[in-house]
Backbone bond lengths (Angstrom), bond angles and torsions (degrees), N, CA, C in turn:
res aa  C-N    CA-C-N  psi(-1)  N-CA   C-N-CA  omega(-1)  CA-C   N-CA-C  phi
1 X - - - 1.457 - - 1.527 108.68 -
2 X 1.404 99.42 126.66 1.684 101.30 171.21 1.524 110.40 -107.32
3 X 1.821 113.06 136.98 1.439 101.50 160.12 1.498 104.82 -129.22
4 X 1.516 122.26 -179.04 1.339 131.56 -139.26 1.715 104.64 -174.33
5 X 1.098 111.12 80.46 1.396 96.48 -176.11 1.605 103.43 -124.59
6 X 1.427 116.27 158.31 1.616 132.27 -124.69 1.605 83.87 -169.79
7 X 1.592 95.40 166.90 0.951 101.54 157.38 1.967 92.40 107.15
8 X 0.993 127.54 -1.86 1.561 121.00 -177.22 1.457 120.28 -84.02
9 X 1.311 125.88 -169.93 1.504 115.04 178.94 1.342 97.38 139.17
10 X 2.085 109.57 160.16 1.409 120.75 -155.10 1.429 77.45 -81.22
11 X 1.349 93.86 160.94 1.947 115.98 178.54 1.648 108.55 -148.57
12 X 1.194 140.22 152.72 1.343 129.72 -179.49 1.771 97.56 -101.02
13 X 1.546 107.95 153.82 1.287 91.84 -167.43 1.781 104.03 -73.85
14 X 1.516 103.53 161.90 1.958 111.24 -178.09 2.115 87.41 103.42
15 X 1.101 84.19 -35.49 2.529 69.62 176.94 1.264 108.22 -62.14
16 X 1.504 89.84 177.57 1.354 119.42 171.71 1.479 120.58 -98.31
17 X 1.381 152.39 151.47 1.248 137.20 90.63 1.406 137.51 -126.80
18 X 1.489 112.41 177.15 1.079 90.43 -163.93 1.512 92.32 -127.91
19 X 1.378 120.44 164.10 1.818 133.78 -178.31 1.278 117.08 -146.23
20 X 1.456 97.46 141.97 1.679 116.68 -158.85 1.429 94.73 -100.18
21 X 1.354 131.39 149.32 1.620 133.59 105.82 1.034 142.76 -103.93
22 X 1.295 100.63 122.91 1.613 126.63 179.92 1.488 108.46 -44.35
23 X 1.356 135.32 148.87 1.530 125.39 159.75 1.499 116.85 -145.65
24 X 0.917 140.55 145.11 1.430 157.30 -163.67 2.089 114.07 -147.83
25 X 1.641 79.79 160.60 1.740 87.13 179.89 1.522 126.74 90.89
26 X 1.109 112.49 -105.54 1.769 128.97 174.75 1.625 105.09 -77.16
27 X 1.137 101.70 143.54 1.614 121.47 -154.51 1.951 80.60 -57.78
28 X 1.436 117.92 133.15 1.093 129.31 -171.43 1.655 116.46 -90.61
29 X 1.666 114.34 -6.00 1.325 109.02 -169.18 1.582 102.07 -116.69
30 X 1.346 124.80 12.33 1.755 158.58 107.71 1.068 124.09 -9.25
31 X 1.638 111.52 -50.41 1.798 113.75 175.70 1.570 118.31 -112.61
32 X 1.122 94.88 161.52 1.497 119.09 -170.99 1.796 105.66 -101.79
33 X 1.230 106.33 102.28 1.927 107.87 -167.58 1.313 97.37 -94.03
34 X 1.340 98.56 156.49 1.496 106.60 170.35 1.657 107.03 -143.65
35 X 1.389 114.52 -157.57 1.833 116.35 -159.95 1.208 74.43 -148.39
36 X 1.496 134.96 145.88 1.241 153.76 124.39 1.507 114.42 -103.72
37 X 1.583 110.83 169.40 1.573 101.31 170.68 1.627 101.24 -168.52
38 X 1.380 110.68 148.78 1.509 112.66 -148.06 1.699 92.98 -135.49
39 X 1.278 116.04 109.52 1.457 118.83 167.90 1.263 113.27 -84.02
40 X 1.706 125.61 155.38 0.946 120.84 138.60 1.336 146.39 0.12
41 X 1.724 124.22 99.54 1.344 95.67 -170.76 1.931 119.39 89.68
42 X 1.250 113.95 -42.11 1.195 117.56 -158.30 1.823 97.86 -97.41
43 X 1.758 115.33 -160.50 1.020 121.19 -178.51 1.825 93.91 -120.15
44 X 0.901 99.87 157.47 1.512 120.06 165.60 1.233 125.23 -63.08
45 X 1.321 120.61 98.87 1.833 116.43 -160.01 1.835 85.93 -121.53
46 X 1.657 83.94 177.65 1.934 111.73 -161.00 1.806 69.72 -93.88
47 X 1.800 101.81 159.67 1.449 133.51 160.39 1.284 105.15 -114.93
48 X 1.478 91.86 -82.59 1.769 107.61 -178.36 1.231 120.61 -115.07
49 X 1.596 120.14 -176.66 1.428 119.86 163.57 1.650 91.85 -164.85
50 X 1.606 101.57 151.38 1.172 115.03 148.43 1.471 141.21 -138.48
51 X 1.158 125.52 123.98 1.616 133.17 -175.93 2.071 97.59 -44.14
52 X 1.739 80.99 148.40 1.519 90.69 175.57 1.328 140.01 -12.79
53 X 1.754 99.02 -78.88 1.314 125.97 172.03 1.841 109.06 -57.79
54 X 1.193 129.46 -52.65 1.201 148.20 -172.97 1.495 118.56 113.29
55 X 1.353 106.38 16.22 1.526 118.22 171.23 1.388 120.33 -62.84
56 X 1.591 110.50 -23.21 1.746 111.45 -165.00 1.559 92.62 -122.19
57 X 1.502 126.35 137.03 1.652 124.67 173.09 1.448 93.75 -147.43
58 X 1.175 112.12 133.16 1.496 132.62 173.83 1.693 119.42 -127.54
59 X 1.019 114.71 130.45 1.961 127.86 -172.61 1.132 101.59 -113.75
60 X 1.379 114.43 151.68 1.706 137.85 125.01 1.422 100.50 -17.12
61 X 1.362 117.14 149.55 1.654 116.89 150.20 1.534 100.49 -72.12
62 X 1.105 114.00 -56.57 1.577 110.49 175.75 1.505 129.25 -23.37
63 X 0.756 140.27 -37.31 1.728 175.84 -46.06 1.708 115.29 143.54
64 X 1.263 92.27 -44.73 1.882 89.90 -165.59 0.972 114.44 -58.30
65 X 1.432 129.14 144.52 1.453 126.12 -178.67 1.364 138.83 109.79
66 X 2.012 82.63 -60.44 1.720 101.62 166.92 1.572 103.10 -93.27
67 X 1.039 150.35 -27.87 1.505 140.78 -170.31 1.257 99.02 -99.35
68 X 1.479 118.67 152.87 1.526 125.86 160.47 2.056 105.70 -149.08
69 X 1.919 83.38 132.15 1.917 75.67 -154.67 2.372 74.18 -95.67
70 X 1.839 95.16 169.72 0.883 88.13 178.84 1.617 97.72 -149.56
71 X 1.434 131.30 176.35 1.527 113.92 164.13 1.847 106.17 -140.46
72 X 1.049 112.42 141.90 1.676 104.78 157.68 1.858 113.01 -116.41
73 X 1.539 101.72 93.57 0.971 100.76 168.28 2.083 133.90 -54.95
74 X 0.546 92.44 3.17 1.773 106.87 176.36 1.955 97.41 -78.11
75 X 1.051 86.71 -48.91 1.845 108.67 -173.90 1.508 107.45 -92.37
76 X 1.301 119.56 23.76 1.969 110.40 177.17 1.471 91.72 56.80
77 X 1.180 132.14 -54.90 1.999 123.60 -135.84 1.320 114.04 -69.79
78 X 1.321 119.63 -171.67 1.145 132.22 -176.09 1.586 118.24 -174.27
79 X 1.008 102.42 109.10 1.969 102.53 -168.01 1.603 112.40 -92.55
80 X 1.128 104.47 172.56 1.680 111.12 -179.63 1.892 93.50 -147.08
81 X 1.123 122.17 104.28 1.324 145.30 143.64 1.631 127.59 -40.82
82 X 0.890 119.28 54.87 1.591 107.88 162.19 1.192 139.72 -100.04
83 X 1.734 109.29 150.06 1.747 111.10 -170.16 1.321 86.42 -146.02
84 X 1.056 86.48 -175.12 1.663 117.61 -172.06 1.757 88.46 35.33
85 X 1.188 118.28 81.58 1.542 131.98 -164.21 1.666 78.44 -110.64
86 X 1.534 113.42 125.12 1.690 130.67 157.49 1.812 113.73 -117.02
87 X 1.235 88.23 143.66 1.881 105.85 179.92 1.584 106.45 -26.50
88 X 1.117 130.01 -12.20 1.537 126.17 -168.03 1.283 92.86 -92.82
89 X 1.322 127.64 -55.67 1.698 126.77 177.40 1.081 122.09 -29.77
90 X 1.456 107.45 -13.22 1.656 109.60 177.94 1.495 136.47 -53.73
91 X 1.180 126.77 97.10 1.569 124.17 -139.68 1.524 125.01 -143.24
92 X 0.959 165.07 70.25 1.556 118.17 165.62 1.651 142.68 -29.25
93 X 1.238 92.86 103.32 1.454 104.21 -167.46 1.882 101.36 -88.88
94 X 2.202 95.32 132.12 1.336 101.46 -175.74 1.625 96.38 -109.78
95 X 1.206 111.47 152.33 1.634 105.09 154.40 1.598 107.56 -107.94
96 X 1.589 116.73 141.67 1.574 119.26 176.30 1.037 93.19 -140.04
97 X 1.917 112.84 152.89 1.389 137.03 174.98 1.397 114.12 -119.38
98 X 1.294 96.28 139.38 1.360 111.95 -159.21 1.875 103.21 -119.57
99 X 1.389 160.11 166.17 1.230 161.97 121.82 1.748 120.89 -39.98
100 X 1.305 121.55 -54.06 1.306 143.19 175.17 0.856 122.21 -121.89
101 X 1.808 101.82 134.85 1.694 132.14 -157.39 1.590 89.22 -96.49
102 X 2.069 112.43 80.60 1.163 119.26 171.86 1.602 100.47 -168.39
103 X 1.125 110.25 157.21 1.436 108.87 -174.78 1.328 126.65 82.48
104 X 1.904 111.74 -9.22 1.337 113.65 -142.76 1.610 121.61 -46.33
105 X 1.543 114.34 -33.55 1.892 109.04 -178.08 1.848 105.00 -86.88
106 X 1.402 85.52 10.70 2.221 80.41 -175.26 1.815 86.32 -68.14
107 X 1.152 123.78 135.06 1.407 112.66 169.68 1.765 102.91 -101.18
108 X 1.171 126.16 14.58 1.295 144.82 152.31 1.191 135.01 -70.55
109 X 1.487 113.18 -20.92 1.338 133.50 -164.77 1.369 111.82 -105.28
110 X 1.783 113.86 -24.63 1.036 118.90 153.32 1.759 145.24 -72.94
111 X 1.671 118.69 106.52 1.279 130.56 171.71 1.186 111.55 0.53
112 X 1.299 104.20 -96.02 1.406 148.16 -158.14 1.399 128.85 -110.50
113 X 1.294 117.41 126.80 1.043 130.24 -135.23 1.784 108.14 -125.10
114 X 1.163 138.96 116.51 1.581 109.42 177.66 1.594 103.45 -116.88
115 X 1.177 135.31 164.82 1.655 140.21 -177.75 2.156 99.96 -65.88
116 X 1.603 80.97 155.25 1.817 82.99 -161.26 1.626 99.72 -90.81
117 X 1.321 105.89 -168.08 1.397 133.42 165.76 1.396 129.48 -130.55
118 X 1.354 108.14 123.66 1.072 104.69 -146.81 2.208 87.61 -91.44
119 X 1.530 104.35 146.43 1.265 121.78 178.06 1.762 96.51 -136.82
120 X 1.420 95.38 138.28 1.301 130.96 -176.81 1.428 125.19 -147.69
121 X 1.670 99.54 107.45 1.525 107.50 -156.66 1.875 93.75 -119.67
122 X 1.631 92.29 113.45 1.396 98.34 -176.66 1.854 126.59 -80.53
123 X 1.038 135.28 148.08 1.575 129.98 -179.00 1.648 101.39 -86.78
């Protein structure tokens, strides 16, 4: 499984953006994606996730509210929605796929892995 997610860029804090992952390989409506994001300095923590179909979505408390993750399996992808984006969001954002809707913030538990995007939300 390949992922590829895009879609980052400077933002002032109170914007929007939003970021795709791309997916390839193993039948794509099979895995369970999620959003991690790794600051500076920091460790690599869970955002989002979503179950196969897109019936099941789970957040950060950090996150809730302002992000909404989504997928169109027809299209491999899978987006991540954010607003009300503040200076802390500042991140490289990864997308990883996982088989089972369990574990979702273990960032261990996730397979597959694709290179991040970097988001930068200015004060």
């Amino acid at each position: 499984v390949q992922l590829q997610a895009s879609g980052g860029g400077l933002v002032q804090a109170g914007g929007s953006l939003s970021l795709s992952c791309a997916t390839s390989g193993r039948l794509f409506s099979n895995l369970v994606v999620g959003w991690f994001r790794q600051a500076p300095g920091e460790e690599r923590e869970f955002v989002s996730a979503i179950s196969w179909r897109g019936g099941g979505t789970n957040y950060a408390e950090v996150v809730k509210g302002r992000f909404t993750i989504s997928r169109e399996n027809a299209k491999n992808m899978v987006y991540l929605q954010m607003n009300s984006l503040k200076p802390e969001d500042t991140a490289v954002y990864y997308c990883a796929a996982k088989v089972d809707y369990t574990d979702l913030a273990r960032r261990n538990a996730y397979a597959y892995w694709g290179q991040g995007t970097q988001v930068t939300v200015s004060s």
